[in-house]
N, C-alpha and C positions, 0 to 999 in steps of 0.2 A: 443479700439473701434473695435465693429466687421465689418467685411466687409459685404457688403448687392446688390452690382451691380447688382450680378447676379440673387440674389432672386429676385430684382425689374423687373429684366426683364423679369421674371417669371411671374409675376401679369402680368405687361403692355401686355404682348403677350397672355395670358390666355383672357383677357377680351375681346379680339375680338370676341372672338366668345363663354364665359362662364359670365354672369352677374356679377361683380363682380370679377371676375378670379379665382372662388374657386367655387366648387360645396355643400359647407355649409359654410351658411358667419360667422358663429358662430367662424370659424378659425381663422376671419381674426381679429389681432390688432398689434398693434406698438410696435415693426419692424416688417413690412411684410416682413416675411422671408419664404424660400422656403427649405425645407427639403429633404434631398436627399436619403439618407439611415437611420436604427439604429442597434445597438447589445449591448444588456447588458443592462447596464445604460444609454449608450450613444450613440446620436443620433448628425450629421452631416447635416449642412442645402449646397445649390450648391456651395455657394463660399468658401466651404471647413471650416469652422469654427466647431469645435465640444464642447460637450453642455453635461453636465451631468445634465439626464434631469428628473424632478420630476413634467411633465403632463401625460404622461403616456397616449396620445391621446386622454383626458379628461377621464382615469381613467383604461381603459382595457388591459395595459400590466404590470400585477401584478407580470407576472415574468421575465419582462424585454424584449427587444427589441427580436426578431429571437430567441428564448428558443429552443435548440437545437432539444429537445425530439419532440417538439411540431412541428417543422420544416421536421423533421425524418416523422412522421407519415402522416401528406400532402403530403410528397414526395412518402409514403408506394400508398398511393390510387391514386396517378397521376400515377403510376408504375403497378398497378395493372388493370388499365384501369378500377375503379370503375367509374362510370359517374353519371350524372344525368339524369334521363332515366324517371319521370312524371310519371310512372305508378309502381302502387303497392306498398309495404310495404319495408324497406331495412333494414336489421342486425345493420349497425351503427345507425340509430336514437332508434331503439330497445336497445341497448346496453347503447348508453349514457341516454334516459328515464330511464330504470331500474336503474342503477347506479345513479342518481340525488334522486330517489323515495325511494329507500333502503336508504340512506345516508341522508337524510334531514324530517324530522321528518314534517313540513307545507304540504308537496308532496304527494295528494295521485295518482292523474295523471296531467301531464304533455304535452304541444305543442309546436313546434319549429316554429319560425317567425328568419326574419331578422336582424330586428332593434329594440330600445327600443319602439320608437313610435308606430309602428305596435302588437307591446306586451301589451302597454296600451291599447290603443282604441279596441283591442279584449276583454279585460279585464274588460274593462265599458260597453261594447255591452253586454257580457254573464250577468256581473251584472246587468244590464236592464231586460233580457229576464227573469231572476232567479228570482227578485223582483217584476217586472211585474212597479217600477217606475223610474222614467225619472230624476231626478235632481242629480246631482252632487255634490260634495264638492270638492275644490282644496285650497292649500295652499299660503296665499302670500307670494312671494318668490321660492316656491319651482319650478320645472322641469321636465315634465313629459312627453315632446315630444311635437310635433308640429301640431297636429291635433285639427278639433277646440275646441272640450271638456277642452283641457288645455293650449291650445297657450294663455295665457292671466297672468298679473302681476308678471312677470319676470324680475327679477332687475329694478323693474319701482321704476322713483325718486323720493323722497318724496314730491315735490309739486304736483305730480301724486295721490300717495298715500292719503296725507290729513292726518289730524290728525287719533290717533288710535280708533280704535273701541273698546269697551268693548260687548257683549255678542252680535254681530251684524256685518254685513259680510261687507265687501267693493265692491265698484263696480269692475265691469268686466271690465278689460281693455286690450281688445285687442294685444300680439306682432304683430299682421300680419290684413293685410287689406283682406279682402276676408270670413271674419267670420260674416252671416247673424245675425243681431240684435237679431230677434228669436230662433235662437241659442244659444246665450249668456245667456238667460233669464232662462235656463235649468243649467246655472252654480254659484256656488257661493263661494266665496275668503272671506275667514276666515284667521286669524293669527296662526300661528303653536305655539305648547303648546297655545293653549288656546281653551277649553273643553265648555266652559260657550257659546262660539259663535255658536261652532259643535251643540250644542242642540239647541239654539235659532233659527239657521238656521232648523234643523227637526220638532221642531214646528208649520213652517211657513208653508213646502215644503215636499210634497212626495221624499227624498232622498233614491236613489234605491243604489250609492254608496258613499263612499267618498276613493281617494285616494292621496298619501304622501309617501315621502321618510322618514323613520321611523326617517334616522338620515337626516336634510337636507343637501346637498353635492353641491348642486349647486353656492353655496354660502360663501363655503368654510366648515367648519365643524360647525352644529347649533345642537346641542344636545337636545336629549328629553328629560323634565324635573322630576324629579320621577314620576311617576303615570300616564305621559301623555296617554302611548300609551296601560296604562291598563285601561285609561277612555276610549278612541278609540272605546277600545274594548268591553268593557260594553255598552257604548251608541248605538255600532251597533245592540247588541243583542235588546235592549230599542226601539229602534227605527225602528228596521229591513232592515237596509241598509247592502253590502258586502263592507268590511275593505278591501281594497287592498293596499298592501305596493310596490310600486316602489323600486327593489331593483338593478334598473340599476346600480348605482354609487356602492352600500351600499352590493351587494351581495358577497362574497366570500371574502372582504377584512376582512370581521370581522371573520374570520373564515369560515371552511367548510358549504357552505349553504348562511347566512347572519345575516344580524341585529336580523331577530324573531327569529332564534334558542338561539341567544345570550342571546334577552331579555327575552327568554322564553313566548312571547305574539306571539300566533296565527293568522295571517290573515284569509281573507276567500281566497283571491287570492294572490299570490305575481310574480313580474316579476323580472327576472333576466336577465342582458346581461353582454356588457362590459369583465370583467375579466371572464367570463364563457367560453371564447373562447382565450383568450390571440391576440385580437386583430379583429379576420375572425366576419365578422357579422351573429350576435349570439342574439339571445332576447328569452326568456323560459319563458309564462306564466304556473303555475300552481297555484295546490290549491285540494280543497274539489273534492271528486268524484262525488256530486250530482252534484255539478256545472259545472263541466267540464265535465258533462256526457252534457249536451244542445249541446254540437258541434257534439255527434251522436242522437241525441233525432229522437225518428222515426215520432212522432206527429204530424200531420201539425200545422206548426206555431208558434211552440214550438225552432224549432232546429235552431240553431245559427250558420251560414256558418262560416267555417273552408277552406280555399284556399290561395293558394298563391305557384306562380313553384316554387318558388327560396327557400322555408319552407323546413330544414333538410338536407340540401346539404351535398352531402358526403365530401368535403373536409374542411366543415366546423365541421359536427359531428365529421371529425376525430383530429384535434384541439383542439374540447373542450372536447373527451376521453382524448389526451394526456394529456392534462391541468387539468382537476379534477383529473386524474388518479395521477398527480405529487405531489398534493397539499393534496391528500390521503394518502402519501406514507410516514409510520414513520420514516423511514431512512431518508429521506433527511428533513426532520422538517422543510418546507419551512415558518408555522409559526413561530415557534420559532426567526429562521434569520430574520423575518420580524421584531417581537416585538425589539429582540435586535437593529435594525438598526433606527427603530422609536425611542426606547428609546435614544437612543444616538443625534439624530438630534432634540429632542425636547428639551432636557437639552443645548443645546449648544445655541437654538432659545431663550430658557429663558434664558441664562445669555447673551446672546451678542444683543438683539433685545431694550432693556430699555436704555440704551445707545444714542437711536436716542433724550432722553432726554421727551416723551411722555409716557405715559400707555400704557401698550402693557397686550396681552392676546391669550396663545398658545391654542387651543384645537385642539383634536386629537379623533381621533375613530379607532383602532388598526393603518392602516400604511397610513389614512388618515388626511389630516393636515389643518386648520384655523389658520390665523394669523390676530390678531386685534387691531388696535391702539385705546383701551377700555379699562375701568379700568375694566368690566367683561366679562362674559361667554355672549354671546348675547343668548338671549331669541327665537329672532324669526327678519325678515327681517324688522321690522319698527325701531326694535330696535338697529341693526346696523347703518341704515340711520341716526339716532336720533345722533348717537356715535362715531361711526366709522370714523379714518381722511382716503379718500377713495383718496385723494392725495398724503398721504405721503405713501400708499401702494403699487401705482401703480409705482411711484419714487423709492421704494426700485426693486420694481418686474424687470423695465427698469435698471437699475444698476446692478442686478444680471444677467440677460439676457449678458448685456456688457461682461460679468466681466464672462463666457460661464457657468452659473448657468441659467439651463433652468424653472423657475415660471410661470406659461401663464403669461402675460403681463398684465392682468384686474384683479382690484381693487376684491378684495375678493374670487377668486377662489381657488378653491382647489390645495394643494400640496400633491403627492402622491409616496410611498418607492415602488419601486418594491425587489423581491427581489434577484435581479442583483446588484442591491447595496452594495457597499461595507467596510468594515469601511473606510480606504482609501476616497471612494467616499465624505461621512459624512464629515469626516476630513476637506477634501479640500472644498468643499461648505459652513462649518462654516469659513474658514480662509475668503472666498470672500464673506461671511455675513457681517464679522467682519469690514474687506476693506469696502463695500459697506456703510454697518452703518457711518463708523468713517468721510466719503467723504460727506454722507448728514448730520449728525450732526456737523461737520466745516460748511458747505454751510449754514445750518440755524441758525449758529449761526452771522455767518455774515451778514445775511440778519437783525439778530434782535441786531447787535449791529447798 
């Protein structure tokens, strides 16, 4: 059993004076624990328990906790007295824009923001400006930040949900109170792979974009099904809406770039954060030059504000140089060591997961992982709810957490290899799968004898 005192009084003391005691509650689940360091794979919560851990702070330390290189080069421009200085143009967002733009075949120019939220909602603004229409497309299930265009059907439960739709949207539902009705009316929630809705919805509604995580990640790993995201992509052209792919989760894990290099399907827009920076907050809209020529457009009325101080910071561009720079670099084939160490923990997930004496179902999207007590690939977020035992997952996740096998704690999220990982690492985490397994399959066999 891990020790947790000290975390708790972490919480208890934090909320005095922070809502909740976290400044994104999205962190918080059972065990509230409180994290104190990490390096490599592994990561240390206060009461000294350490966790070889595969969330990866919901996805952006692909190459593990303090990456030396990447730590070196923050220290180079804290040392150099590079600052943030609000005025004029600097070498390092020059340097990491052309190195994203050369390297990535989607990129003809590129912006630096924050966060991923602040990278969509620019992203649906220029799509607006560019199309000249106001309606939306968002996916049920999917995660695109918390602005109100997408704060809405996010793990919502199926008596929420309602039975499935065929060729026809579901309502808006809200995460967050504070999103005017008339707002919502400019949005609309479709099921992911399914093409027949995306049109029925453009037939209704002037749609100026629709955006999606190509693979959805929020959810754990939901795969696009052949052809999905080449209908997308036809239908935008059909209909004249901007494709924009959220590649917060989805970028750089599948390789240099993301998912659309991979798929070989073009967006109009794509955003990238997360593993872009190996942690520093980091969000890169780009895309087409027509389109992201609107943030200099000289026209009145035309040009789509581009601001934000905190946009390019030097010691975050110098991060995410070191970090594309490492993931560039043939010598050290930090894919390769990724696919090996994925390969290895997915084969050991499918022989020791069937076991708990239920259908179980591994998918993967290079070092990203889904795990589903289903007899198949889930389709899309109605179709987990329909399927998925979302009890006996979170009962594994809590049992691994114990047992210092860090899984977030909530029923269908994502598992993620950095690649600090080691066999060793793999190793060990199958033996306290194995443990874990064999503890809840006695416990449920007792309950049902």
């Amino acid at each position: 059993m891990i020790r947790s005192s000290r975390s708790q009084e972490v919480f208890e003391r934090n909320r005095e004076f922070i809502p909740g005691g976290v400044s994104s509650l999205n962190r918080v689940a059972p065990p509230r624990l409180s994290f104190a360091r990490g390096k490599g794979s592994r990561m240390w919560d206060v009461d000294g328990n350490e966790y070889i851990d595969y969330h990866a702070a919901f996805g952006p330390h692909l190459l593990g906790y303090a990456c030396d290189e990447v730590v070196a080069a923050v220290r180079r421009v804290l040392d150099e007295g590079v600052e943030l200085f609000g005025s004029g143009a600097t070498e390092l967002e020059g340097e990491l824009a052309a190195l994203l733009c050369r390297n990535i075949p989607e990129l003809d120019r590129v912006v630096f923001l924050n966060s991923g939220s602040e990278a969509t909602a620019q992203a649906l603004r220029v799509a607006r400006a560019y199309t000249g229409k106001d309606h939306v497309i968002v996916m049920q299930g999917g995660y695109n930040g918390w602005h109100n265009d997408v704060a809405c059907n996010v793990m919502t439960p199926l008596a929420d949900v309602g039975p499935r739709r065929a060729r026809d949207e579901y309502p808006v539902l809200p995460i967050s109170a504070g999103i005017p009705l008339e707002h919502r009316s400019l949005i609309h929630v479709v099921n992911y792979n399914d093409l027949e809705s995306v049109e029925a919805v453009c037939r209704r509604y002037p749609v100026g974009a629709l955006i999606t995580e190509p693979v959805l990640q929020n959810i754990g790993v939901v795969k696009p099904q052949p052809g999905y995201l080449a209908g997308l992509r036809a239908l935008s052209r059909e209909h004249g809406f901007t494709l924009v792919f959220d590649e917060v989760k989805t970028g750089f894990r599948n390789g240099f770039g993301g998912y659309a290099t991979v798929s070989g399907i073009t967006p109009d827009l794509v955003v990238y954060g997360k593993a872009v920076a190996s942690g520093y907050p980091l969000a890169v809209l780009g895309g087409r030059a027509d389109i992201m020529g609107l943030f200099e457009e000289r026209t009145p009325g035309k040009r789509v504000l581009l601001a934000g101080t905190y946009n390019a910071h030097p010691i975050v561009m110098a991060a995410a140089l070191a970090t594309l720079r490492l993931l560039l670099d043939p010598d050290r084939a930090i894919y390769a060591q990724l696919e090996a160490r994925s390969q290895q923990l997915e084969s050991g997930l499918r022989l020791l997961l069937p076991e708990l004496g239920r259908p179980v179902t591994v998918t993967r999207s290079a070092s990203a992982f889904g795990v589903y007590f289903m007899d198949h690939e889930p389709r899309d977020w109605h179709d987990i709810l329909e399927h998925h035992d979302m009890a006996l997952d979170e009962a594994l996740r809590a049992r691994l957490v114990e047992k210092g096998i860090y899984w977030f704690p909530l029923a269908t999220k994502q598992v993620s290899i950095s690649a600090a990982h080691s066999t060793a690492d793999i190793e060990i985490t199958l033996e306290q799968v194995r443990a874990a397994v064999g503890e809840l399959a006695r416990e449920r066999q007792t309950v049902a004898g």
